[in-house]
VMD Tcl script that draws the C-alpha trace (Angstrom):
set ca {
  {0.00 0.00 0.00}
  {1.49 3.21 -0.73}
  {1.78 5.37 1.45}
  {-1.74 7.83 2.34}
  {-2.59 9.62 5.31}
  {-5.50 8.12 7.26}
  {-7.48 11.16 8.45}
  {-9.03 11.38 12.19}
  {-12.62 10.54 10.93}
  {-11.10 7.39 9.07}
  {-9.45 6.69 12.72}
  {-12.49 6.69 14.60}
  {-14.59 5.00 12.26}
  {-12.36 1.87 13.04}
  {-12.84 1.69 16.43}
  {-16.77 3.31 16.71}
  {-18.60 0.39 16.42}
  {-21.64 1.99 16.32}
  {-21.25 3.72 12.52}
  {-22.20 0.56 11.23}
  {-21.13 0.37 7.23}
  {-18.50 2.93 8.25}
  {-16.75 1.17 10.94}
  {-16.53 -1.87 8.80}
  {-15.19 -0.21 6.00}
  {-12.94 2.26 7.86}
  {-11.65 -1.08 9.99}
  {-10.78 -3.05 6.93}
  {-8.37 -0.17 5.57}
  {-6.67 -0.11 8.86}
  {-6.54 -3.71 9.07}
  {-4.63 -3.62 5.27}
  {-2.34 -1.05 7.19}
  {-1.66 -3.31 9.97}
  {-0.76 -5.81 7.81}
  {1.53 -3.88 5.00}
  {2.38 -0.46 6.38}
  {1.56 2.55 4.30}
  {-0.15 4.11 6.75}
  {0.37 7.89 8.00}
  {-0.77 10.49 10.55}
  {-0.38 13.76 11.87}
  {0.31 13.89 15.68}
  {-2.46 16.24 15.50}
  {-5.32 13.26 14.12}
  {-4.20 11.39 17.52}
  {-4.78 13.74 19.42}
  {-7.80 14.53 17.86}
  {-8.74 10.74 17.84}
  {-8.36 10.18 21.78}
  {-10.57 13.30 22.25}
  {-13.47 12.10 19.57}
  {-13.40 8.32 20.44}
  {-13.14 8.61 24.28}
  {-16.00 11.36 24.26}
  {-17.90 12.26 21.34}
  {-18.82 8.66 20.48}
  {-22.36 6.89 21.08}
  {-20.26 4.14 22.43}
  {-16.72 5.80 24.01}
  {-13.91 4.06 24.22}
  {-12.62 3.77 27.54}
  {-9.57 5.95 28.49}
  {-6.95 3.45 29.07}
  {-7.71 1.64 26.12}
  {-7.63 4.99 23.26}
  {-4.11 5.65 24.61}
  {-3.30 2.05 23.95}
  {-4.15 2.25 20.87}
  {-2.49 5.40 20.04}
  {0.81 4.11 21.19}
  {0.72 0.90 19.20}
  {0.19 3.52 16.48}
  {2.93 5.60 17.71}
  {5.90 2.42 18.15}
  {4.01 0.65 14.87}
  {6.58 0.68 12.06}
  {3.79 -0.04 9.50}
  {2.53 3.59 10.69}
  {4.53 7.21 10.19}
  {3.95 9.75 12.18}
  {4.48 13.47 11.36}
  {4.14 16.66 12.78}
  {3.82 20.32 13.11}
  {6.26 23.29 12.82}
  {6.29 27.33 13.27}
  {6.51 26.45 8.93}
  {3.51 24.60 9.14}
  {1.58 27.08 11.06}
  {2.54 29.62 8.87}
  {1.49 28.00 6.09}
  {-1.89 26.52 7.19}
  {-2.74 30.23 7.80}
  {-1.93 30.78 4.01}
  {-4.13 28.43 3.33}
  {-6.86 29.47 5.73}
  {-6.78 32.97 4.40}
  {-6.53 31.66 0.48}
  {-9.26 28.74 0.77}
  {-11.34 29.89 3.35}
  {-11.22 26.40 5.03}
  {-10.79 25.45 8.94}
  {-7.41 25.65 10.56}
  {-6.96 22.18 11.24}
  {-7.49 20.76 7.73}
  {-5.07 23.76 6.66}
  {-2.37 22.71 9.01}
  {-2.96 18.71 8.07}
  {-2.43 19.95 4.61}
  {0.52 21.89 4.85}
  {2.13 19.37 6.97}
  {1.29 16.50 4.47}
  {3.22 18.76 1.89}
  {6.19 19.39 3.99}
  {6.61 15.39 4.18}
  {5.83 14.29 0.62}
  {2.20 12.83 1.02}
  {0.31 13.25 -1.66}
  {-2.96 11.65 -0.25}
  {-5.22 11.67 1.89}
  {-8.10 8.69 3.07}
  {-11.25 11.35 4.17}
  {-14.69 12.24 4.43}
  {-13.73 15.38 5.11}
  {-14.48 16.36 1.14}
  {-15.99 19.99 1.78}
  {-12.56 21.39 2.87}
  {-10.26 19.77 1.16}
  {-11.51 19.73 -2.15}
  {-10.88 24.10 -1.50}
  {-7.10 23.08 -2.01}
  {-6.35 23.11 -5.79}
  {-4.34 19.93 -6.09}
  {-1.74 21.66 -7.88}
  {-1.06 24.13 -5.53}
  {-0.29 21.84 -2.30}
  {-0.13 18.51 -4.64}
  {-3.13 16.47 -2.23}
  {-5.51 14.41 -3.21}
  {-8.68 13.08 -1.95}
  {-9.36 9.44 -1.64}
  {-12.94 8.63 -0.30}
  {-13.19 5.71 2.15}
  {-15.40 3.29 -0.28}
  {-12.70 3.90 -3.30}
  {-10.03 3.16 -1.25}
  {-11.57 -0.23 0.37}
  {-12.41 -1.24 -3.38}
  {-8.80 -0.65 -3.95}
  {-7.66 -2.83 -1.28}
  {-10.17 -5.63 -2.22}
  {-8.71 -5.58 -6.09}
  {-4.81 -5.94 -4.79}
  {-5.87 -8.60 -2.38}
  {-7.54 -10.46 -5.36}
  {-4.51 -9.83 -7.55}
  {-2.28 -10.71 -4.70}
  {-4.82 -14.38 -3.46}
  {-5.45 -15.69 -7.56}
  {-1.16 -15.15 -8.32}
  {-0.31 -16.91 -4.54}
  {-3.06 -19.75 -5.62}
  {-1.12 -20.26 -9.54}
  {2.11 -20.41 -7.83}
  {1.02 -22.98 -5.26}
  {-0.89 -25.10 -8.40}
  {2.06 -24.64 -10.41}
  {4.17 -26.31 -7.61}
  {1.42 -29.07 -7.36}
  {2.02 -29.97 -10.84}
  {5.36 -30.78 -10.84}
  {5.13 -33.38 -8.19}
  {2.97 -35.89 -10.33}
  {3.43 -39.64 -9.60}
  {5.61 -40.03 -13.04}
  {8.43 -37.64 -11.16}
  {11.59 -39.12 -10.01}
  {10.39 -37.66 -6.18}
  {9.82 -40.65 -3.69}
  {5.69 -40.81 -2.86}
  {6.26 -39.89 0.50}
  {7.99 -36.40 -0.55}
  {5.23 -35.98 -3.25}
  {2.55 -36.02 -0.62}
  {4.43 -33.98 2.09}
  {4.17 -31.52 -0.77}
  {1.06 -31.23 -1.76}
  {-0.03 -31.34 1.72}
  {1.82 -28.16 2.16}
  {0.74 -26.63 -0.66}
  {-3.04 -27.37 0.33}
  {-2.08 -25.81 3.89}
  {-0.70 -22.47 2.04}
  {-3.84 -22.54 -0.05}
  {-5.96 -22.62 3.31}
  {-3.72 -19.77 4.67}
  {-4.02 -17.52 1.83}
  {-7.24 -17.82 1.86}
  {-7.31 -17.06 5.83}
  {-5.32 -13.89 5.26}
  {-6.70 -12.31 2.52}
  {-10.39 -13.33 3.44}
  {-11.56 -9.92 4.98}
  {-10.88 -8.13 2.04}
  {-12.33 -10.58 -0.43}
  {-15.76 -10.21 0.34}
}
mol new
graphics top color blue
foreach p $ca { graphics top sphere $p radius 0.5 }
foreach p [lrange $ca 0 end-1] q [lrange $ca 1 end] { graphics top cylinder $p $q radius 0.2 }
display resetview
């Protein structure tokens, strides 16, 4: 997965279980992220995360458990965390005064510039979309389009792991010089991998 920030709504969505479609969909991009890194955020959507899911949420998380989960985040090398400057601030003003949009999308923008991200996993469309894409080189990806995009490389990735392991298979046919007990040891393992695949790649096949 290359690499996208994962904006605070996107965050909370994972762990609200109440937002229904949301929470599923929003938990099944993390979960990609947990597995293959690509993942980025702004200190500022943590801290904005602990406040929204320990508070603002029909079900809150309980304290203890938010800042667990913000420093797996935080010690996670499949996650990068960036932050702020006096630059940043600066900028985000710019932006505020250009765009007309709300500080804090301002400064997530201009901090996503500073550190080479050029996108950005929201529903947060209304602001965002202010930014001409040329000037501050962000793009939007909606939640949905970016689930469907996990779903097709987890296809792509199951169907070429499920060749390989058939393509194994057939070269351990009873006419090869391999003694029968090696021959079944094989395709016993091959059948396991084909289970395990299937396992891993299961949530985002549906």
């Amino acid at each position: 997965m290359s690499d996208k920030l994962i904006d605070t709504n996107i965050l909370v969505y994972a762990y609200d279980t109440s937002e229904g479609e949301k929470h599923e969909i929003s938990r099944d991009i993390l979960r990609r992220i947990w597995k293959e890194g690509g993942g980025v955020v702004c200190l500022q959507n943590l801290m904005e995360f602990f406040v929204v899911i320990t508070k603002k949420v029909e079900n809150p998380v309980d304290i203890a458990d938010a800042m667990a989960i913000v420093k797996d985040l935080l010690k996670s090398n499949k996650w990068r965390i960036i932050d702020r400057d006096v630059d940043t601030f600066l900028s985000a003003i710019s932006l505020v005064s250009e765009h007309e949009i709300h500080l804090w999308d301002a400064v997530i923008a201009a901090c996503m510039k500073e550190n080479d991200i050029t996108e950005i996993v929201t529903e947060d469309k209304e602001d965002f979309e202010k930014i001409p894409s040329e000037e501050i080189g962000v793009s939007l990806v909606l939640p949905r389009e970016e689930l469907l995009s996990i779903k097709s490389s987890a296809l792509k990735d199951f169907n070429s792991a499920r060749i390989w392991c058939r393509s194994l298979s057939s070269l351990a046919r009873r006419d090869s010089p391999w003694e029968m007990a090696d021959i079944k040891a094989l395709r016993l393992s091959l059948s396991f991998m084909i289970v395990l695949f299937s396992l891993v790649y299961s949530p985002f096949l549906h």
